[in-house]
N, C-alpha and C positions, 0 to 999 in steps of 0.2 A: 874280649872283643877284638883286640890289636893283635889277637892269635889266629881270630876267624879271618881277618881282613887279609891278613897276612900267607894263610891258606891262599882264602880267593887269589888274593894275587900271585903267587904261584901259578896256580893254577890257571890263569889266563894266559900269564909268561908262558908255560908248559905248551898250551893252545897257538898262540901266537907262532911259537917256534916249528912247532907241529905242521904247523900250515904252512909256513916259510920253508921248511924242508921238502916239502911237496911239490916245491919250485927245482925242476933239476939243474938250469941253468940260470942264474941272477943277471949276469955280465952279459950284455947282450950289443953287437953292436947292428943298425939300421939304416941304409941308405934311403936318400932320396933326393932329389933332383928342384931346382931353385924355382918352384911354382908355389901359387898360394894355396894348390890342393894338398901340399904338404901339410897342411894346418892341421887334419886330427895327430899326426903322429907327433909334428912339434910342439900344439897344445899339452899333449900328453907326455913329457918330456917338462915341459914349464911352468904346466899345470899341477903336476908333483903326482900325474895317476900313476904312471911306470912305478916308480917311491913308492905308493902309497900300496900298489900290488905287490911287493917285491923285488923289485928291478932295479939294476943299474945297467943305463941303458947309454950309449954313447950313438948320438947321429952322425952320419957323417955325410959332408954332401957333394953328391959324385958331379964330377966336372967333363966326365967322357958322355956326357950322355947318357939313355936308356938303352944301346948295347954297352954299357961300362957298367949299370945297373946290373944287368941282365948276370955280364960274366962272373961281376965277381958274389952272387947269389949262388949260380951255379958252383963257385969254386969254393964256397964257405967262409968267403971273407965278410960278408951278410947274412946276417942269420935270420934277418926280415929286411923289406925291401916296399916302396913308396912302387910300385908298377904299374904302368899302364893293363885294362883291362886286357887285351890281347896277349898281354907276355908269357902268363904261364901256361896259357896254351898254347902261343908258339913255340913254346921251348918242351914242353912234353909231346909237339908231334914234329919237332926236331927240324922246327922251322927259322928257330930264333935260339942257337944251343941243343944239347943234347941231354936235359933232364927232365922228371915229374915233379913239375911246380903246381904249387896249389894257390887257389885264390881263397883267402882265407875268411877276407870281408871285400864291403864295396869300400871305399873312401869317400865317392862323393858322386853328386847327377853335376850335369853341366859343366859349364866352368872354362869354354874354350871360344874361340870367335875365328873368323877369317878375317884378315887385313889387308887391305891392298894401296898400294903406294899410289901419293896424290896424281902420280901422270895416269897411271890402268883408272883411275876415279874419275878421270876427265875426259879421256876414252870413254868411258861407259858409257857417262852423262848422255856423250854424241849421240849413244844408243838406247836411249831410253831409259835410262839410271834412275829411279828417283831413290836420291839417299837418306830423306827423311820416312821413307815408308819401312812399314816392318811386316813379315818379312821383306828382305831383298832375294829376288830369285838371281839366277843366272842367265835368263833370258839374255842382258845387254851384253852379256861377257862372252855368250854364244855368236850374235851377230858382230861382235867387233872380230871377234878369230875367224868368220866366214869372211869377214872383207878380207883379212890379213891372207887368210891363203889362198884366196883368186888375185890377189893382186901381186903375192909374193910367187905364184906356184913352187913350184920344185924349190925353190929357192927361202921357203918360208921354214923359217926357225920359230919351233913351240916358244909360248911363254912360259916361265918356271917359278913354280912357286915351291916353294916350301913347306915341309912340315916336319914332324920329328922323329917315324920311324916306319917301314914299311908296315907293321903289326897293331899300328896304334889306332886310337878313336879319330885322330886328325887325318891320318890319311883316309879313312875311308869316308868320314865327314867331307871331307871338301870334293873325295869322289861322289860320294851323294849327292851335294850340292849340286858340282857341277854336271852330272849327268841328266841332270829333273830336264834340263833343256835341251838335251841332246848334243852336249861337250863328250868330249873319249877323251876322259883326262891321261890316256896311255897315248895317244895319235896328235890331239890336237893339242894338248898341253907336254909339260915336262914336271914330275914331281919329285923333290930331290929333299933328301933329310937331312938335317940342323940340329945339332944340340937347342932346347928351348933358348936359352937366355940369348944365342949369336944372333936371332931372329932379325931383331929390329938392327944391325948393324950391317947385317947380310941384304935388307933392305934398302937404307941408306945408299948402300955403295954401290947398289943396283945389279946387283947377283941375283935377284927375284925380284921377281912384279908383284908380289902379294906372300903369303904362308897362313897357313892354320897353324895356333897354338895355341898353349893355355895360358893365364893371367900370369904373371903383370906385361906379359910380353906384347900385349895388343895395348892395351890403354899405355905402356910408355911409347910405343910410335903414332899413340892420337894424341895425346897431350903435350909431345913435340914437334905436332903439327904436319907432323911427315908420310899420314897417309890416316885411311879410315877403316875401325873394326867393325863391316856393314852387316856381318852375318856372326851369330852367334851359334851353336853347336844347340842350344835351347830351342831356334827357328828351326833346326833341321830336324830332330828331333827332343821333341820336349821331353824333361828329365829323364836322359838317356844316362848311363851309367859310364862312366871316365877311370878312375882309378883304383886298384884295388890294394888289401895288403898282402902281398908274395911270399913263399918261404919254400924249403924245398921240401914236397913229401914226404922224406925219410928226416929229415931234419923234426918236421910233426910227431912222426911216428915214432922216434926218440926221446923229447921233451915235450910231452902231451899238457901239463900242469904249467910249464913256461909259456907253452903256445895260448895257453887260455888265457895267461895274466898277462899277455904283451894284446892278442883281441880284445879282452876285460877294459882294460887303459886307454886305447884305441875308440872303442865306440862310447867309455866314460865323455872322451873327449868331441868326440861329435855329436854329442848330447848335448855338451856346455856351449861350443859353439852356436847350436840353432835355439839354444834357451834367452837371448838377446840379441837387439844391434848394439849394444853398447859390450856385449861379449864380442862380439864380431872385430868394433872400433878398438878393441883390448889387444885381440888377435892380430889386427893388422899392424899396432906397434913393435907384437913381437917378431913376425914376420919380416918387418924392415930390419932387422939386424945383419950385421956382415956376415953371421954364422949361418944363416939360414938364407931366405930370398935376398935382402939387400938391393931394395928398392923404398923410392919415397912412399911414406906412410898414404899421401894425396894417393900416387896412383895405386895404392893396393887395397884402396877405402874405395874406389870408383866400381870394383866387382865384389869388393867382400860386404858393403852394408848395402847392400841393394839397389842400386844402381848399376849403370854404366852407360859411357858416355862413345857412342858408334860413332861421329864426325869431330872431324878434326875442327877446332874453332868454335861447336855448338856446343849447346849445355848438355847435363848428361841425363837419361830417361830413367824412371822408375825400369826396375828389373829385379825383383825378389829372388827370385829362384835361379838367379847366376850362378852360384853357389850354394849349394843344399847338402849337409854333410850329414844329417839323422833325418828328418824330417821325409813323409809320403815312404817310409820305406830305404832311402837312400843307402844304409848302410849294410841292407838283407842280400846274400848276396846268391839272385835269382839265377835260377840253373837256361833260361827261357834268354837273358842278358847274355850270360858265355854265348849260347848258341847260335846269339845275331851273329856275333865276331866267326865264327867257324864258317856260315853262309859269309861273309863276305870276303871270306880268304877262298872260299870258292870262286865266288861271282870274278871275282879280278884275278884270276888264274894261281894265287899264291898256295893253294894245297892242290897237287899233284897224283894224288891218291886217292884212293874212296873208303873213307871211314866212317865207323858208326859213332856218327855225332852224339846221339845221345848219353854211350860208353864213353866218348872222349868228357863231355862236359861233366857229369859224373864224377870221373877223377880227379878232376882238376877244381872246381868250384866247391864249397865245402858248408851247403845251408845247416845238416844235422848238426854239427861241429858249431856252427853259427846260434846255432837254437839253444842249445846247450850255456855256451857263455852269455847269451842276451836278455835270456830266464834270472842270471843273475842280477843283471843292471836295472831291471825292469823297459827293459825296449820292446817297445810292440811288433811281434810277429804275422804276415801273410798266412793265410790260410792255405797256400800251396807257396812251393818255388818255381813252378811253371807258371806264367802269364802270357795272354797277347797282349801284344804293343799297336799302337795307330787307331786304340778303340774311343777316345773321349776328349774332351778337352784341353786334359794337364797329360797326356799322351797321345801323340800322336805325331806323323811325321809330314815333311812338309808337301810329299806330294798325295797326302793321303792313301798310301799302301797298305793294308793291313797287314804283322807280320803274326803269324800263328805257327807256336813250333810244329805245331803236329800236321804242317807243313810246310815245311821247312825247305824241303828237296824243293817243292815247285815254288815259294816262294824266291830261291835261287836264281832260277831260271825265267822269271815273271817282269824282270828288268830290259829297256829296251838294248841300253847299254850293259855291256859286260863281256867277259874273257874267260870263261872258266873250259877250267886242263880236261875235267873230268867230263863225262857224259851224263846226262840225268838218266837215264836206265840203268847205268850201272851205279848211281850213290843210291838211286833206290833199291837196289837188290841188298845192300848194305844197310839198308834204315829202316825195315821191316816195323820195327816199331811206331812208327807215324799214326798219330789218328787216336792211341792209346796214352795220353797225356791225360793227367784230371788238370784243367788249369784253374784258375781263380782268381778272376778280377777286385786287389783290392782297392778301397774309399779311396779318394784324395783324401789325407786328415795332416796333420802337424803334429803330432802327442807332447813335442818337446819346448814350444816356443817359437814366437812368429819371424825368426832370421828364416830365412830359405822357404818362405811361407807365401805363397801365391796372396793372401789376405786371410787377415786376422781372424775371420769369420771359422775358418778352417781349424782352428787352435782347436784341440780337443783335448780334455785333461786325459789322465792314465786313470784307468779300473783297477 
């Protein structure tokens, strides 16, 4: 008997090791930048999935920003990377860097707000602000800049806000925002980039009248009283997709068995996440450490357990889906999402070329690869990676636009405001494929647990 057992267990060992060799790379090191969307990679890290895959994974957390992100992914000093969704396609069409980066997952929906300092709030107010309503449009912030430049003429200086990269979800967020009223956030404003965490100090000192960013950096300058987060990235569009995890193509194509166990770990973790608030209120202790966010537990509980609190001085409003890391899909990472971002580097002049959107997102986004690892975790998959956005309830954007890739080109051009380099005859001589998309609307559901869960109702077990 102690001869059989003794086999078996060989033989497991045998197994075990078998499978750890499969890992080409163990020692891995990971950037990411001091936001609470860092949470699946540093659950996964503290949570012991990295470990528990294989991995010795070292975070490190970059202080330049997401161009310090950016470079040293490109240079190999990262071997995975916390990125906003825009990066690796600005760096494979050599907008943001000069390589083929892939977007490997999502990280998360939501997760960012606009802020604006108590004097732009009291300005508003003059113009019709109401700051208890949800959404807040840009209506008041329209007519306060129309007085400002008949009264300033030639002599009127934009207001400047902030955000954290020309490529990111925030700048083109708060350009969304503010265009719905007819702002030219290029003419009538000024938008200038910030490493996240300088946000609320850059405000203070009155370098900017407002900024978009992601948590904790809005609720630490509302619960200092020093201005209000009235607009959430949620208003503008609902579970729009924020972060992704980054690596560079050839680095994939190299360590394909690493790649899966650091994805594997990754979306173990934004499983545990949306599987509790008291997983959430766990999260946000670890979050506060000096290694990672370091910030008060209070304000990083104000968007991670569902809530958040939009006025300085008021209480804080139910808000589930601030933060949704697995749950509706969150972590799939939809070929239909890259493509909003390539239309908006259009609309605002930043791609200067005409490319076949469809080929670029392709490369860079990576669902088959995604399908693959998530078969293992049991994560429930979309029946396509194309969707339209702006069709239902828990999607939709706030001036009601429907965005449809399969077209893509006129939805481009179907804005009142906008700059784009290219021509629309000529990005369509390029996109011949429009119209040929199978898409697939999937359910609003939860599969994982009611954190990031619009309401309970929606909890659906796994098949």
């Amino acid at each position: 008997m102690k001869k059989k057992l003794l086999t078996i267990g060989i033989g497991l060992s045998l197994t075990a090791v078998s499978l750890m060799a499969d890992i080409e790379k163990k020692k891995l090191n990971i950037g990411f930048i001091a936001l609470t969307d860092c949470a699946p990679i540093v659950i996964a890290k503290e949570k012991g999935f990295f470990k528990k895959n294989g991995l010795q994974v070292r975070l490190v957390k970059e202080g330049a920003g997401w161009p310090g992100i950016q470079q040293k992914v490109i240079n190999g000093q990262y071997d995975f990377s916390h990125a906003l969704a825009g990066m690796p396609i600005a760096g494979t069409l050599s907008l943001m860097g000069n390589a083929h980066l892939v977007a490997l997952l999502s990280l998360d929906y939501n997760g960012n707000a606009i802020t604006f300092g108590n004097k732009l709030v009291k300005k508003m107010e003059k113009y019709g602000l109401d700051k208890y309503k949800r959404p807040v449009g840009s209506e008041p912030l329209k007519k306060y800049i129309t007085d400002l430049e008949k009264k300033e003429g030639s002599n009127y200086s934009p207001l400047v806000f902030g955000m954290v990269g020309p490529y990111s979800t925030h700048n083109y967020e708060i350009r969304y925002w503010m265009s719905t009223s007819g702002i030219d956030p290029d003419k009538d404003t000024k938008l200038k980039p910030f490493p996240p965490p300088t946000m609320p100090q850059n405000l203070i000192a009155g370098n900017i009248a407002g900024y978009c960013v992601g948590e904790p950096w809005n609720e630490r300058i509302v619960m200092a009283k020093k201005g209000s987060a009235l607009v959430t990235n949620y208003d503008i569009w609902n579970n729009n997709p924020e972060k992704v995890l980054q690596a560079r193509a050839d680095f994939v194509k190299k360590y394909p068995e690493t790649t899966k166990a650091v994805m594997k770990s990754v979306l173990e973790a934004q499983m545990w996440l949306d599987t509790s608030w008291d997983h959430r209120k766990e999260a946000a202790k670890i979050l506060s450490k000096k290694q990672y966010v370091y910030a008060p537990v209070k304000v990083l509980e104000k968007s991670m357990t569902g809530t958040f609190q939009y006025v300085a001085g008021h209480k804080s409003e139910p808000n589930p889906m601030f933060n949704v890391f697995a749950n509706n899909y969150a972590a799939y990472p939809f070929y239909s999402h890259g493509m909003w971002f390539i239309t908006q580097m259009y609309r605002w002049g930043q791609l200067k070329k005409a490319v076949d959107m469809k080929k670029v997102i392709e490369l860079v986004y990576q669902p088959k690869l995604f399908e693959e690892v998530a078969k293992g975790v049991g994560y429930k998959l979309p029946k396509s990676p194309w969707k339209v956005d702006g069709v239902d309830k828990y999607n939709k954007f706030m001036d009601g636009k429907i965005y449809d890739p399969n077209k893509a080109v006129e939805y481009i051009y179907s804005f009142n405001v906008k700059h784009p380099a290219v021509g629309q005859t000529e990005l369509k001589k390029v996109n011949g494929w429009e119209g040929t998309l199978k898409t697939a609307q999937p359910p609003y559901e939860c599969p994982y647990g009611p954190a990031g869960c619009a309401d309970p109702k929606y909890v659906t077990k796994q098949k």
